[in-house]
C-alpha positions in Angstrom: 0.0 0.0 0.0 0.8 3.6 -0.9 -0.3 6.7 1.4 -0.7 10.0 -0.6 1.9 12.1 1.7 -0.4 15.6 0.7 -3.7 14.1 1.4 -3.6 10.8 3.2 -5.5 8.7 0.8 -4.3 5.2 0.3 -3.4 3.3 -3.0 -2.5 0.2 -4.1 0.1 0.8 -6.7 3.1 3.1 -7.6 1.1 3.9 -11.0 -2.0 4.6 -8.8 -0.4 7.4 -7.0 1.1 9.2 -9.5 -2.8 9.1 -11.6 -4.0 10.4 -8.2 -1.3 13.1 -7.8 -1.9 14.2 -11.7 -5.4 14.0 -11.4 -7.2 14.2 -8.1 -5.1 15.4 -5.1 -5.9 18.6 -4.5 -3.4 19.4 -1.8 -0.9 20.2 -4.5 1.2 23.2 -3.4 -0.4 26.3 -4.5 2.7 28.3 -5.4 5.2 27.9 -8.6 7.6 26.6 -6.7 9.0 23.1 -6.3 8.6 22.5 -2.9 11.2 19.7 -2.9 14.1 21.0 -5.0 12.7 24.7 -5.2 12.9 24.8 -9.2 10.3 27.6 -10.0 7.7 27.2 -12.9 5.7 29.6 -15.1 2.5 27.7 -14.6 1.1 25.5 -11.4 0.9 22.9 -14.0 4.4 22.8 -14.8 5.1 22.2 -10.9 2.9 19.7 -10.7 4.3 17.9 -13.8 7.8 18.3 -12.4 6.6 16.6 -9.3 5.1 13.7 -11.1 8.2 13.4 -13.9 10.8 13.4 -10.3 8.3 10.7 -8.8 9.6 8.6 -11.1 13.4 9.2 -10.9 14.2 11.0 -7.9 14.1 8.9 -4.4 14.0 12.7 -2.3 10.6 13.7 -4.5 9.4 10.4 -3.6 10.2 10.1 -0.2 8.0 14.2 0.0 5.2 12.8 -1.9 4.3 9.1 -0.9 5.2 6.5 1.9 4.7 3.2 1.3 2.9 1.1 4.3 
């Protein structure tokens, strides 16, 4: 099981989380700013796609975004 770090919900796959954090969560960090790496973005979109692109690659956005039960 997954735990959505932003707003608690729980998931049962990797792929699941990151649908849910491109789609659904709506705890996403209102400002342009990366909150992990502090990269800044034109749009709230580009963040958020930033976010879910490091998910995937980068262990410290993973470790700010999920925790795995």
């Amino acid at each position: 099981m997954f735990k959505c770090k932003l707003c608690g919900k729980e998931l049962h796959t990797f792929s699941e989380v990151i649908i849910h954090f491109r789609s659904e969560c709506r705890y996403v960090p209102k400002s342009r700013r990366c909150p992990v790496c502090g990269s800044r973005f034109k749009t709230i979109r580009l963040m958020k796609q930033h976010l879910v692109n490091s998910l995937l690659k980068d262990k410290m956005h993973q470790d700010y975004l999920i925790m795995v039960m």
